[in-house]
C-alpha positions in Angstrom: 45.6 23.9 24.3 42.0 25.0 22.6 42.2 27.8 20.1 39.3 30.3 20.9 36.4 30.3 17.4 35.1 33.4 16.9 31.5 33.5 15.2 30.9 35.0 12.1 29.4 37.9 14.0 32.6 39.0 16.4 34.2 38.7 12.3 34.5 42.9 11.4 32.2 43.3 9.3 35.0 43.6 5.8 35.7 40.1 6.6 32.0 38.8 7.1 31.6 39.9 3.9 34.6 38.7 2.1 33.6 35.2 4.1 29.9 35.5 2.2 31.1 36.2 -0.7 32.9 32.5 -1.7 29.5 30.9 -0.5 27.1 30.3 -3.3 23.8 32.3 -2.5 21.6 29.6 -2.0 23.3 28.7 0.7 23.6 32.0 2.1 20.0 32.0 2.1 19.7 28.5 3.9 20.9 30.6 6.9 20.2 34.5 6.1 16.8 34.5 8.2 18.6 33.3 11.7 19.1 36.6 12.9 18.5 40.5 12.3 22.1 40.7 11.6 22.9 38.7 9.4 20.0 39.4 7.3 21.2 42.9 6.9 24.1 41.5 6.2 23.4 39.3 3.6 21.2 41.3 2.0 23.5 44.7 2.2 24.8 45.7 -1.4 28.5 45.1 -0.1 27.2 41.3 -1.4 26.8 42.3 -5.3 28.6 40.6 -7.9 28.7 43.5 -10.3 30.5 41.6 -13.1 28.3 38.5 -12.8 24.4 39.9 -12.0 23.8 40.0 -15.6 25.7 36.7 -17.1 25.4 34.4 -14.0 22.7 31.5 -13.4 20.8 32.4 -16.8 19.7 29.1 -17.5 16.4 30.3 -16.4 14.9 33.3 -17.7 11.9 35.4 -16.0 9.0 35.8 -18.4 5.3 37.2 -17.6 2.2 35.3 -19.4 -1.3 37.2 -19.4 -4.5 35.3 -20.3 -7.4 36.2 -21.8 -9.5 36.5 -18.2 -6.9 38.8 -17.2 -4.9 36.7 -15.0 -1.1 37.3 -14.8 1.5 34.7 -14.4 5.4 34.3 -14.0 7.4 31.6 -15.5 11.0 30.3 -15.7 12.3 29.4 -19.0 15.0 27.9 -20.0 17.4 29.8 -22.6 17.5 26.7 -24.4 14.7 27.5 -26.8 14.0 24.2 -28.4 12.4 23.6 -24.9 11.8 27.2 -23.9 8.2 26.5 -23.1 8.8 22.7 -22.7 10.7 23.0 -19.2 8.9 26.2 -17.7 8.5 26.9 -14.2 6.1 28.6 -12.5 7.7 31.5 -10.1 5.4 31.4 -6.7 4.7 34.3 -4.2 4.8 37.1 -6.8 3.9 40.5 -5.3 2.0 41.8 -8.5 -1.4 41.4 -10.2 -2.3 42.2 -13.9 -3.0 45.9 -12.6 0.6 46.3 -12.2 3.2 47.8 -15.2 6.6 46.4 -15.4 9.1 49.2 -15.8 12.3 47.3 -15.8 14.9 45.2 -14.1 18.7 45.3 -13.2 21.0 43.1 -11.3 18.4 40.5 -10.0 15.8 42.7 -8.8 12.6 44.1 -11.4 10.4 46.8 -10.9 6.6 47.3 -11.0 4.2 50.1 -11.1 0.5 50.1 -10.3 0.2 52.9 -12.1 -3.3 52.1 -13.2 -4.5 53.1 -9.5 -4.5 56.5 -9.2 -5.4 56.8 -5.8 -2.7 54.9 -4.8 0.4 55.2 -6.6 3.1 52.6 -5.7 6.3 51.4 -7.1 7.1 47.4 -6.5 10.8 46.0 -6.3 10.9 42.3 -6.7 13.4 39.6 -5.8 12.5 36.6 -7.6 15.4 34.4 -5.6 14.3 35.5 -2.3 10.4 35.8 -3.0 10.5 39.5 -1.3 9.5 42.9 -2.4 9.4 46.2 -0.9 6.1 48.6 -1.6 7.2 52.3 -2.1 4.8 55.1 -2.1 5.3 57.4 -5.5 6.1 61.0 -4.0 4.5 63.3 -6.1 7.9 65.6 -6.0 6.9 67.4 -9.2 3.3 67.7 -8.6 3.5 71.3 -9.3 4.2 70.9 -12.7 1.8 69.0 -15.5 2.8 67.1 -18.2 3.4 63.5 -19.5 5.8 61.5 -17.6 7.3 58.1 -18.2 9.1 55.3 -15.0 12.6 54.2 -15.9 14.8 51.7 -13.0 18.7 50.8 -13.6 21.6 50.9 -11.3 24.2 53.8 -10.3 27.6 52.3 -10.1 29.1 55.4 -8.5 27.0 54.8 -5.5 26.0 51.4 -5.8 22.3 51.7 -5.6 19.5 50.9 -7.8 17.4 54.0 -8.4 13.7 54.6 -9.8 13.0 57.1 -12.5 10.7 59.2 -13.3 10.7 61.6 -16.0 8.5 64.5 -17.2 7.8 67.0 -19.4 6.0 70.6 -18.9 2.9 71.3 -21.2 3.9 75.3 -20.7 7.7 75.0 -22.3 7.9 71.5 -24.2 11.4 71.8 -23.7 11.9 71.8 -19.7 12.2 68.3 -18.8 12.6 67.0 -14.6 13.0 63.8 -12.9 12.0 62.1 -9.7 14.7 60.1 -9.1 14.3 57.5 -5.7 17.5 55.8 -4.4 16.3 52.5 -2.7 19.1 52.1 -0.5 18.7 55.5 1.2 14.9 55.2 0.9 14.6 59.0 -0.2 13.5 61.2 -3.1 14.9 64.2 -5.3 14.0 65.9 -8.1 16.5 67.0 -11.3 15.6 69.2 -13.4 16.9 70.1 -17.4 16.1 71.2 -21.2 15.7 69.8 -24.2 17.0 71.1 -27.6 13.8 70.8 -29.3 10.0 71.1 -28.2 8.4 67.4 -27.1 4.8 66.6 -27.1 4.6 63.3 -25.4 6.7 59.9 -24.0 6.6 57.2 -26.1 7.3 54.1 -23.2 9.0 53.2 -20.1 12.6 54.2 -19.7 15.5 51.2 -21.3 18.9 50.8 -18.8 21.9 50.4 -21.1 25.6 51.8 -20.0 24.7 52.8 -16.7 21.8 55.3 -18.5 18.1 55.3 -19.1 16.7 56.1 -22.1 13.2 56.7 -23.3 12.0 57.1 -27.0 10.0 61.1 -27.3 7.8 62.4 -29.9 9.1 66.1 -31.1 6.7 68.9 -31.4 6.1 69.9 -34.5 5.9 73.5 -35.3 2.7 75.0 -37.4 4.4 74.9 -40.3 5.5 71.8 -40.2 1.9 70.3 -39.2 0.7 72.2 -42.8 2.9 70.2 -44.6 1.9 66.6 -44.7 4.8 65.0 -46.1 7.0 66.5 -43.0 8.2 63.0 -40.8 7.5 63.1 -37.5 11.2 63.6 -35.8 11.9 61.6 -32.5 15.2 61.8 -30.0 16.1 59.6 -27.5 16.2 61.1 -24.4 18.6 59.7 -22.0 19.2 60.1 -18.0 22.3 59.4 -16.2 22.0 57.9 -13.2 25.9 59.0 -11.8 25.9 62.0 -13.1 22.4 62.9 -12.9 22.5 64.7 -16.3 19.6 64.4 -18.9 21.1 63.9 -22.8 19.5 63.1 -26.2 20.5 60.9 -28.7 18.6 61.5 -32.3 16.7 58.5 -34.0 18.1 58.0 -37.6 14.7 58.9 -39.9 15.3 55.6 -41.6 13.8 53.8 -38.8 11.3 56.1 -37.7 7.8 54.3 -37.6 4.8 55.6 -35.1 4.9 51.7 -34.0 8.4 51.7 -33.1 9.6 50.7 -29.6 12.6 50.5 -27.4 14.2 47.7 -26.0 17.2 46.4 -25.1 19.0 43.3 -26.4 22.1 40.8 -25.0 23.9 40.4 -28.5 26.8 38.1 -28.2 27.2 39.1 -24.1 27.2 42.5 -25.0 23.9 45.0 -24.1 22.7 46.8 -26.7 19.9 49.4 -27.8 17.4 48.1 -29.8 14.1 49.3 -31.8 11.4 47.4 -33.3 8.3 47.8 -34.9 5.6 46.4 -32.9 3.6 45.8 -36.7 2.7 43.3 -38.7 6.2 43.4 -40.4 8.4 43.8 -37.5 11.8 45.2 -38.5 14.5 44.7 -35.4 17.3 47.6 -35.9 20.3 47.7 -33.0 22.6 50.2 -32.6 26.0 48.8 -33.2 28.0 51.5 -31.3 26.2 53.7 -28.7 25.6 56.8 -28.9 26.4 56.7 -32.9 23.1 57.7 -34.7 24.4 56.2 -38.1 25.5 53.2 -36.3 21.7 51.4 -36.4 22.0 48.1 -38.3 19.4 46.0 -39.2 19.0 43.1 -37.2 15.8 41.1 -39.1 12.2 41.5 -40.7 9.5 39.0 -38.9 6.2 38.4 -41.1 4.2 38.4 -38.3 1.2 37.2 -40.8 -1.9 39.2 -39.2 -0.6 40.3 -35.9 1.5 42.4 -34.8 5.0 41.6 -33.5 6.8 42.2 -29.9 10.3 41.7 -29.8 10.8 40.0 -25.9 14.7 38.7 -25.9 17.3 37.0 -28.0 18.6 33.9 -26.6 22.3 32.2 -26.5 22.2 30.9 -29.7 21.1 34.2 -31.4 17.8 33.3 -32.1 14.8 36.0 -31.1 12.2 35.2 -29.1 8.3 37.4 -29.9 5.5 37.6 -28.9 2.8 38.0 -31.4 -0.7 39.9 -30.7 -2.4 36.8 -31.6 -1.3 35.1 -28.6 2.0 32.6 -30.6 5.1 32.9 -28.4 7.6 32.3 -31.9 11.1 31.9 -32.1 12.6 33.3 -35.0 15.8 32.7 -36.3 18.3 35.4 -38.3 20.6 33.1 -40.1 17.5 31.5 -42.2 14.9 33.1 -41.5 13.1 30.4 -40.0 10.4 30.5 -37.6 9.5 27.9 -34.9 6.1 28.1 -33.2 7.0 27.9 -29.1 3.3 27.7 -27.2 1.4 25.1 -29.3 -1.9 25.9 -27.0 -2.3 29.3 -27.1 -5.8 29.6 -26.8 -5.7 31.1 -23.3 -2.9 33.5 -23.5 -3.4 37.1 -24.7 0.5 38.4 -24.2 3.6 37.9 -22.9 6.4 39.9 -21.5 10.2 39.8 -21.0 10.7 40.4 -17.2 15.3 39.5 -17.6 17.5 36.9 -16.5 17.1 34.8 -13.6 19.5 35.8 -11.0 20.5 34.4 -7.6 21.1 37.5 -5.5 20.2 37.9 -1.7 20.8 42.1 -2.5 17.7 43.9 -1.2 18.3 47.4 -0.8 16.0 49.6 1.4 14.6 46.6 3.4 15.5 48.2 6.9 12.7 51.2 6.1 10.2 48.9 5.0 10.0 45.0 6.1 8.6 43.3 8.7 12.0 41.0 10.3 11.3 37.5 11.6 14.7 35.3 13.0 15.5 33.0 14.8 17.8 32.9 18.0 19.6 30.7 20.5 19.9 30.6 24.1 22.6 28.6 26.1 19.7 25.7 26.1 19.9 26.1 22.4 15.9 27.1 22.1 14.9 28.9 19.4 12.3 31.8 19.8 10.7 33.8 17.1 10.8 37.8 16.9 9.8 40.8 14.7 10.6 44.2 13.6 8.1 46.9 12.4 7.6 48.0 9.8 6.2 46.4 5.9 7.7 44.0 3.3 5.6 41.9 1.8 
């Protein structure tokens, strides 16, 4: 007597998923592209490994290299520093140029602007694994309104979606703050708007993702008075966007670590994200903030002699040791405990800068794909002949 074998696709569709789940992604990919179906499937965000995205398969870290004739590059690294540059890979199909301005990544997936064309704003999403992207138009939501504005792109848990960000202030108020904020699985655009306690003049960088919450670093206006008086310090605040609760907040930086150089970034510490700030100088102090959300709780991480050139801080491997870049074109490891630095790209001649892009994850998610790709699978007939078809649409 023959038991009757259902295929994966008669399965209902919690079970596909539960199935897809125990396989290891590269093999899910081996097979993703036979058919519509289970391309959505495999690539639906029912697939995510919340607890592993950002731990898993981080042998290989995603760095961008810029030369001097402008050309941009992506590597693999390993997180083993003493052969960070040693073992690099280079990272083929990449969907970006040197035109293009990396605003963050989350989960596997990183986002690019090219904000540097203005008649044709786009945002990028990237899937290193599966060497895909999707192109997204920038909907000028808030066009009625003029200011400074700043991209930002994390990952709402209470809706599991990754979202883009972008903030703005108002030149008329200084205190009236919005956000046009684009969900990528829905493929659609909304504006939030809020206040600020304090007038701000400008946006210092792109938004950091830490705790489920953007966070940029913005200059406060200073009143008349205050601009008479020299000695006054120029006060900053964090302000900080919730992606579930679509609030804006602020968090005040502590005036000890106030510098016109600073920066904000975001450091894995011991498994653990954290805030950071550095000063991209020729001294550049590395402060974290121990307990977020605590404005007293910035500790001092390091001071890095960066000699003559100024200092970026890019990542901080396994072992604790931080990886900079230096304006002078060193890639330097630089060690806490002893203060000891180790020179990582011997022939530097031809690179101008380099960038932390995250880790390297294996993750088939690519939300939003159904409004934009072009699908091509494979099917069989009963003469087991395989055919080619397509969708419409545009992924790159």
């Amino acid at each position: 007597m023959t038991k009757d074998v259902k295929q994966l696709g008669e399965l209902p569709k919690d079970v596909q998923v539960n199935i897809l789940t125990r396989l290891p992604a590269k093999s899910v990919k081996r097979f993703m592209y036979t058919c519509k179906s289970m391309f959505s499937l495999s690539t639906t965000l029912d697939l995510m490994d919340l607890t592993n995205t950002q731990s898993r398969n981080t042998e290989y870290h995603i760095y961008s290299r810029c030369s001097n004739d402008g050309e941009q590059s992506f590597i693999l690294c390993k997180d083993d520093t003493s052969s960070l540059i040693r073992d690099e890979k280079a990272i083929n199909n990449v969907p970006v140029t040197a035109t293009h301005y990396f605003v963050g990544s989350c989960h596997g997936l990183a986002c690019f602007a090219n904000i540097f064309n203005l008649e044709d704003l786009t945002l990028v999403v990237w899937n290193p694994f599966l060497g895909k992207s999707l192109s997204i138009p920038i909907t000028p939501l808030a066009s009625n309104t003029r200011g400074c504005s700043a991209l930002g792109f994390g990952f709402d848990l209470s809706c599991i979606d990754f979202k883009v960000v972008r903030i703005g202030i108002h030149n008329n108020t200084n205190t009236r703050i919005w956000a046009d904020v684009y969900a990528l699985d829905s493929a659609t655009w909304k504006t939030v708007r809020g206040s600020l306690s304090h007038p701000v003049s400008k946006i210092m960088d792109k938004g950091i993702f830490v705790n489920g919450v953007l966070h940029w670093i913005l200059e406060r206006k200073q009143q008349q008075q205050q601009q008479q008086q020299q000695q006054q310090q120029q006060q900053y605040v964090l302000v900080t966007y919730n992606l579930s609760k679509e609030v804006f907040g602020e968090i005040d930086v502590a005036e000890y670590i106030v510098d016109k150089s600073m920066n904000l970034t975001k450091l894995v510490i011991r498994g653990e994200e954290k805030l950071a700030i550095y000063h991209n100088d020729h001294i550049c102090n590395v402060w974290v903030m121990e307990e977020y959300g605590v404005i007293d709780s910035w500790k001092k991480l390091c001071s890095v002699d960066c000699k003559e050139a100024y200092g970026k801080v890019l990542n901080v491997a396994a072992s604790g040791k931080i990886v900079l870049s230096k304006s002078d074109g060193e890639l330097i490891l630089f060690d806490p405990t002893n203060e000891k630095t180790t020179l990582l790209n011997k022939n530097k001649t031809m690179t101008l800068d380099y960038d932390y892009i995250g880790p390297y994850v294996e993750t088939l998610v690519l939300p939003g794909y159904q409004h934009h790709q072009t699908f091509s699978y494979s099917s069989s007939n009963s003469m087991n002949k395989r055919k080619r078809q397509k969708c419409s649409g545009s992924i790159f």
